[in-house]
C-alpha positions as CSV (number, residue, x, y, z in Angstrom):
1,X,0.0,0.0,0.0
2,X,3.0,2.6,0.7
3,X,4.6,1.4,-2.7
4,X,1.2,2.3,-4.4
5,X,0.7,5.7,-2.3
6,X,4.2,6.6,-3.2
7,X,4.0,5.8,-6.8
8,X,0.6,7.7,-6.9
9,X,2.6,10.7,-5.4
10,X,5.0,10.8,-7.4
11,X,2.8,11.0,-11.0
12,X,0.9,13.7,-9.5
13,X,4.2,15.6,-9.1
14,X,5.1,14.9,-12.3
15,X,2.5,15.5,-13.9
16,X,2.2,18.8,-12.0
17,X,6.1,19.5,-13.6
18,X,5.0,18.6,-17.0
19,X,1.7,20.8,-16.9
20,X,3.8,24.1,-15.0
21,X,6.8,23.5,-17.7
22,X,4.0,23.3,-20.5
23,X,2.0,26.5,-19.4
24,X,1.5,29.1,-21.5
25,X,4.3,32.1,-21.7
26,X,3.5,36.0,-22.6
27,X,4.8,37.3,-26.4
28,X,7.7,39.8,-25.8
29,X,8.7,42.2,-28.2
30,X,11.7,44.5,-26.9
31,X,12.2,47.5,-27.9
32,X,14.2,51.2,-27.2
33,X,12.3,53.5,-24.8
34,X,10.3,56.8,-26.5
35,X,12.6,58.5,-24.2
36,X,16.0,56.6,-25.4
37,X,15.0,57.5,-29.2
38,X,14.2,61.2,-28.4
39,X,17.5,61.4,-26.7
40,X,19.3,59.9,-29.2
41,X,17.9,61.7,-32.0
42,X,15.3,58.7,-33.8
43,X,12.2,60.4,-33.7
44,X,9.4,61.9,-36.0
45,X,6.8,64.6,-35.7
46,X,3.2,62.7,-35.5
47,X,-0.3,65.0,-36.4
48,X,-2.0,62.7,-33.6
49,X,-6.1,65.0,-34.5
50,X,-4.5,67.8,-34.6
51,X,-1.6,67.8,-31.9
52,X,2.3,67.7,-33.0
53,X,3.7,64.7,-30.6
54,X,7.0,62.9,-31.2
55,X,7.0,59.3,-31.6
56,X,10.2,56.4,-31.9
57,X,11.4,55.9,-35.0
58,X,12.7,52.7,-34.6
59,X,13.4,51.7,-38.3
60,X,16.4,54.5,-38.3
61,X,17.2,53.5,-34.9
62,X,18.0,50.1,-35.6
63,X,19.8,50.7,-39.2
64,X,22.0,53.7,-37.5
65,X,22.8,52.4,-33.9
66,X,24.6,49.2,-34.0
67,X,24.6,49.0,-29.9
68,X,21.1,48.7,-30.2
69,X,20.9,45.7,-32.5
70,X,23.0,44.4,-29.9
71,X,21.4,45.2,-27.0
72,X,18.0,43.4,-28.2
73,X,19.7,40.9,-29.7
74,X,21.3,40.3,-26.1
75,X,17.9,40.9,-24.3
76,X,15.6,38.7,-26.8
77,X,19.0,35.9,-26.0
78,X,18.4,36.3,-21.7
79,X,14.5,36.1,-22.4
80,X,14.9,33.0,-24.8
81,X,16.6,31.3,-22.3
82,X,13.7,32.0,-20.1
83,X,10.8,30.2,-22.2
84,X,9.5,33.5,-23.3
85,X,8.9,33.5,-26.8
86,X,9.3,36.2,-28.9
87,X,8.3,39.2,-31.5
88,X,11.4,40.5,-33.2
89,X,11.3,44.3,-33.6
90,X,13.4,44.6,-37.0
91,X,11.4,41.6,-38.5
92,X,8.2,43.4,-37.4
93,X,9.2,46.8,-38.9
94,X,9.8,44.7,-42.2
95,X,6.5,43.0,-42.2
96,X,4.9,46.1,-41.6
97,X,6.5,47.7,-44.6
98,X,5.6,44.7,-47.1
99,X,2.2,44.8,-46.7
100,X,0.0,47.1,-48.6
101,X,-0.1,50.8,-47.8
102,X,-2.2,51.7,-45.2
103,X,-3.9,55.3,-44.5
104,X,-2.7,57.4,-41.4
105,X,-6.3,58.4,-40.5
106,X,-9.1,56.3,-41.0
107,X,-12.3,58.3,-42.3
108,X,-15.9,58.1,-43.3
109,X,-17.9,59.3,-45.4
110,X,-18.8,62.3,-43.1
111,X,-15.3,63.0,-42.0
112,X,-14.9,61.5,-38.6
113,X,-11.5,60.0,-38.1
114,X,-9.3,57.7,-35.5
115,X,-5.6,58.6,-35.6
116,X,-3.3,55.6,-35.4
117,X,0.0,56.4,-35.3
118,X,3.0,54.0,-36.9
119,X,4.0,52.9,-33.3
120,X,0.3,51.4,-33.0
121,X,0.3,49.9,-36.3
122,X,3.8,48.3,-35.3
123,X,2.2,46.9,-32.6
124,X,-0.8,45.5,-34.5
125,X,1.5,43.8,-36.9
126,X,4.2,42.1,-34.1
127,X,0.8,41.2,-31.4
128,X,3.0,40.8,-28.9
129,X,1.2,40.4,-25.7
130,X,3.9,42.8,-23.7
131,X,6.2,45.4,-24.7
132,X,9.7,45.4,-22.9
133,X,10.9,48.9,-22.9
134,X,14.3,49.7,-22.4
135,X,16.4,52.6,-21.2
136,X,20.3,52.8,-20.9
137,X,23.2,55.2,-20.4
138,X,27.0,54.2,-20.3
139,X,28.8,55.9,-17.6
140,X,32.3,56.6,-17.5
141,X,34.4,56.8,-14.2
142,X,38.2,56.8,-15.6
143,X,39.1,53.7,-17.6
144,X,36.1,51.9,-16.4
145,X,32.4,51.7,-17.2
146,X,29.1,50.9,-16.1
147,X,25.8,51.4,-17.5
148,X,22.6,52.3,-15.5
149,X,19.4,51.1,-17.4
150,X,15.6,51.0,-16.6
151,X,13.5,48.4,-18.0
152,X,9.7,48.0,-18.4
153,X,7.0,45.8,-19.1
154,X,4.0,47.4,-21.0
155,X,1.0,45.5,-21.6
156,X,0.8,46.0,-25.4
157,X,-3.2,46.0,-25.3
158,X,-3.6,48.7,-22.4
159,X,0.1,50.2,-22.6
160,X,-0.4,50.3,-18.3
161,X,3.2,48.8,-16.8
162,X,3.3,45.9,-15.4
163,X,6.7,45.3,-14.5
164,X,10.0,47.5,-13.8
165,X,13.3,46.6,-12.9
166,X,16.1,49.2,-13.0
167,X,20.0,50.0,-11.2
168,X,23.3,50.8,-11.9
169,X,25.6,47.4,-13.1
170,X,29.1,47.4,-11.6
171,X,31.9,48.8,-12.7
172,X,34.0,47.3,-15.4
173,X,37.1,47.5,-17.8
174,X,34.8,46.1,-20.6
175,X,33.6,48.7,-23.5
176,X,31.1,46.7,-25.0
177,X,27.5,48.1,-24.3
178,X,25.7,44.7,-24.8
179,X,27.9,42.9,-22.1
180,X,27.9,46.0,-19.5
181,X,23.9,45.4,-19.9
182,X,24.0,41.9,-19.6
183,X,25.8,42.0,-16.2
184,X,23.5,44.7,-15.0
185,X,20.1,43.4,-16.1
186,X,21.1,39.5,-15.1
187,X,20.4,40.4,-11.2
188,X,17.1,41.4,-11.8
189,X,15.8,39.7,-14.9
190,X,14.1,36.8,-13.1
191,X,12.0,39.0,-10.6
192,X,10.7,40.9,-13.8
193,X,9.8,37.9,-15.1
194,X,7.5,36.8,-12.6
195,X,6.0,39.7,-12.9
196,X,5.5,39.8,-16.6
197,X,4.4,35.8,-16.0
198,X,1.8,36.4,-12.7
199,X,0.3,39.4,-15.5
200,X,-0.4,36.8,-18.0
201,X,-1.7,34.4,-15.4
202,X,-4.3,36.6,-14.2
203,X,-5.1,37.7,-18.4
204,X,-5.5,34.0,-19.0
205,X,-7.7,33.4,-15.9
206,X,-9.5,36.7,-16.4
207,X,-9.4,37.6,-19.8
208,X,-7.3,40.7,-21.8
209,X,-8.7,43.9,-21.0
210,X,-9.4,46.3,-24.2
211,X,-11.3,49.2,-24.5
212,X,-14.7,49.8,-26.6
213,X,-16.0,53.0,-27.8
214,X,-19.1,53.5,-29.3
215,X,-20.3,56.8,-30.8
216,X,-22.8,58.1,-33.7
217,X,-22.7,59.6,-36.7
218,X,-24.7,63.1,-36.9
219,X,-26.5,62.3,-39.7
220,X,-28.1,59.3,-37.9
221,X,-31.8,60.0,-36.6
222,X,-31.4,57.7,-34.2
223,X,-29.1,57.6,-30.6
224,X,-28.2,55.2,-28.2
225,X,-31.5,55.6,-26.3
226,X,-33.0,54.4,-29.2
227,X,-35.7,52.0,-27.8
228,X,-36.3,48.6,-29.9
229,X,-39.1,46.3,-28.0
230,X,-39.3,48.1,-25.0
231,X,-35.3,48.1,-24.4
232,X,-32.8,51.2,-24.9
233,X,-30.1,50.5,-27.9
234,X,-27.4,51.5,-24.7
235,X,-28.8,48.5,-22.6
236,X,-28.6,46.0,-25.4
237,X,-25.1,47.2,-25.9
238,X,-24.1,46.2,-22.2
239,X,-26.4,43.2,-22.2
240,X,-24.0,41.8,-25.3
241,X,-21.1,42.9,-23.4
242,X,-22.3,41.0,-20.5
243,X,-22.9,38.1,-22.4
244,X,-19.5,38.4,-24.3
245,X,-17.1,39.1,-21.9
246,X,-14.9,36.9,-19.4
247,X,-17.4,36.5,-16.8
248,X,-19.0,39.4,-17.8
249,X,-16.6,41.7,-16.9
250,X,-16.6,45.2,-17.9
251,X,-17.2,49.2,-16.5
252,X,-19.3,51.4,-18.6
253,X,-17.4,54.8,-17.8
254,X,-19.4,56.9,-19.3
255,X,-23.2,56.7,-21.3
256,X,-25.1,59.6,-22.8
257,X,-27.6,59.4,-25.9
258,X,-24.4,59.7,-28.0
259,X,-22.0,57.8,-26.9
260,X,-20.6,55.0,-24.7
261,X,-17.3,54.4,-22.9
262,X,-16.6,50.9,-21.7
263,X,-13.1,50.3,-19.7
264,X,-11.7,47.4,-18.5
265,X,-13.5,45.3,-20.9
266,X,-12.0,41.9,-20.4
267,X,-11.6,39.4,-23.6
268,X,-10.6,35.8,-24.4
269,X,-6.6,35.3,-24.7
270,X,-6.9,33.4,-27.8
271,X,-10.7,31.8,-29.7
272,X,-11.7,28.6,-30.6
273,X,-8.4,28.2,-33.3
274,X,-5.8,29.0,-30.6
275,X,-5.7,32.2,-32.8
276,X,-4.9,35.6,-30.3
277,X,-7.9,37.9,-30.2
278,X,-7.5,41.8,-30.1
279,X,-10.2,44.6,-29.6
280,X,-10.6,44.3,-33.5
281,X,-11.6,40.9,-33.9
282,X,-13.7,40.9,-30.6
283,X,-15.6,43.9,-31.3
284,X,-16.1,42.8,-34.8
285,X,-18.9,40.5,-32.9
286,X,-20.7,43.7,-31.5
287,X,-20.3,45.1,-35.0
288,X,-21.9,42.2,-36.5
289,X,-24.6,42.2,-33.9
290,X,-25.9,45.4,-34.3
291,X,-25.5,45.2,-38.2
292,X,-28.2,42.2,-37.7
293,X,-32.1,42.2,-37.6
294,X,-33.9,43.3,-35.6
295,X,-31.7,46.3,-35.1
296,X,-29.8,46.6,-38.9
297,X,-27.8,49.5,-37.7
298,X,-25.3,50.3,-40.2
299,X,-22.0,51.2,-38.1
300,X,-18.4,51.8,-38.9
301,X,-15.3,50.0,-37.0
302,X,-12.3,51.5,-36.1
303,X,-9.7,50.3,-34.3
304,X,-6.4,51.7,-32.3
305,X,-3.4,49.7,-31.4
306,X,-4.6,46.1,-30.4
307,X,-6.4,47.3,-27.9
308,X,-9.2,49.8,-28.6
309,X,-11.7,50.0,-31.3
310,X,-14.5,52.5,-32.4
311,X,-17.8,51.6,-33.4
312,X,-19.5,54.8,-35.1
313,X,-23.4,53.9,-36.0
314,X,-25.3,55.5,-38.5
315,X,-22.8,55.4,-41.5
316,X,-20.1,52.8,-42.9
């Protein structure tokens, strides 16, 4: 009986290893902080509705600054090493820039627009489920160096951090920017990734949270108190939402007769095909919904980043 109970313990534990070794890791991508590629001079002027903001531009980052093809060459190495998989921010750029041009501003027929900058299309095109964000400086004491970095984990769908680790790496005779990092980043790397894992834990459990907007066209007649068999065109929004969402899981911000704000909308990791879902494809189901009988709204999606999306009714 002890030989059974034992051998019984024993396949639980293992199958406990085998299902902890087999769980499911985030998508990195890492890139250079906005604040690295200011400093250093690879940025571009972005018309985000009407206000001048400064965005990376990592393409002339990356073909100008060899220590930075190092640098994520030697992060994407210590994560790899890790289980993390990972998004490759050169290939990514590359992708983007095969596919077919895309407009800056989406518009309607009437006019209205959502600005997506080429950051947010970047990150549509790598769908990485976190961005690691990365800041250095070499400092120079004499004949030796060190380098002081910060680095971040961004939730790509919400852009809210979720993990930081930062300090100052000893000093050294060494003049290579990718080892200096190395040894600095090394002390801290597996507490980040805890983080970055107990983040996806609690996404997979809970669902990704997105964003949903939903607005009107003027020349609609109708509004989102629109009343179709005795129920407001608002309510049957939230009862979809309700019905959609991991365990129903959502806050409606803010709700007038002409629009709707819902936060912390939380969404399926990945559907049916194993495929990752975004605020585009989810939302896409709302669209479709209201596009339906009884209602037959015609509506308009737009989308920003992975992780918020527009639905304007009234026009296409």
């Amino acid at each position: 009986m002890k030989k059974l109970i034992l051998a019984l313990s024993c396949l639980c534990l293992f199958g406990m290893n085998v299902a902890f070794g087999q769980a499911k890791k985030p998508t990195i991508m890492v890139v250079p902080s906005d604040n690295w590629c200011i400093m250093n001079g690879y940025f571009m002027e972005f018309d985000n509705q009407g206000t001048k903001v400064k965005i990376p531009d990592y393409k002339k980052a990356l073909q100008e600054n060899t220590d930075l093809l190092s640098v994520i060459s030697k992060i994407n190495g210590m994560m790899a090493d890790r289980g993390f998989p990972l998004k490759n921010l050169e290939s990514a750029i590359k992708t983007l820039e095969s596919e077919s041009a895309e407009n800056a501003m989406l518009t309607s027929k009437s006019g209205a627009a959502v600005a997506e900058s080429p950051v947010d299309k970047l990150k549509k095109t790598a769908k990485a489920d976190i961005i690691m964000q990365l800041t250095w400086k070499v400092n120079t004491t004499g004949p030796k160096k060190s380098i002081t970095f910060v680095l971040q984990g961004l939730d790509a769908y919400t852009d809210k951090q979720i993990a930081e680790a930062g300090g100052t790496g000893a000093p050294s005779f060494s003049a290579e920017t990718p080892v200096l990092l190395e040894e600095a980043v090394l002390a801290h790397l597996d507490k980040f990734n805890s983080s970055l894992q107990a983040h996806f834990d609690d996404m997979f459990a809970n669902g990704r949270e997105i964003i949903i907007r939903v607005k009107k066209f003027d020349s609609w007649d109708g509004d989102l108190e629109k009343d179709f068999a005795g129920k407001e065109l608002g309510d049957i929004i939230e009862e979809w939402l309700k019905n959609n969402t991991v365990k129903g899981r959502f806050s409606t911000t803010d709700a007038t007769e002409n629009m709707m704000l819902f936060e912390q909308v939380r969404i399926p990791l990945f559907d049916e095909a194993g495929k990752a879902v975004d605020a585009r494809g989810f939302t896409k189901g709302l669209q479709k919904y209201l596009s339906a009988a009884p209602y037959s709204i015609v509506n308009k999606l737009m989308t920003k980043g992975l992780g918020q999306a527009v639905i304007v009714l009234g026009e296409k």
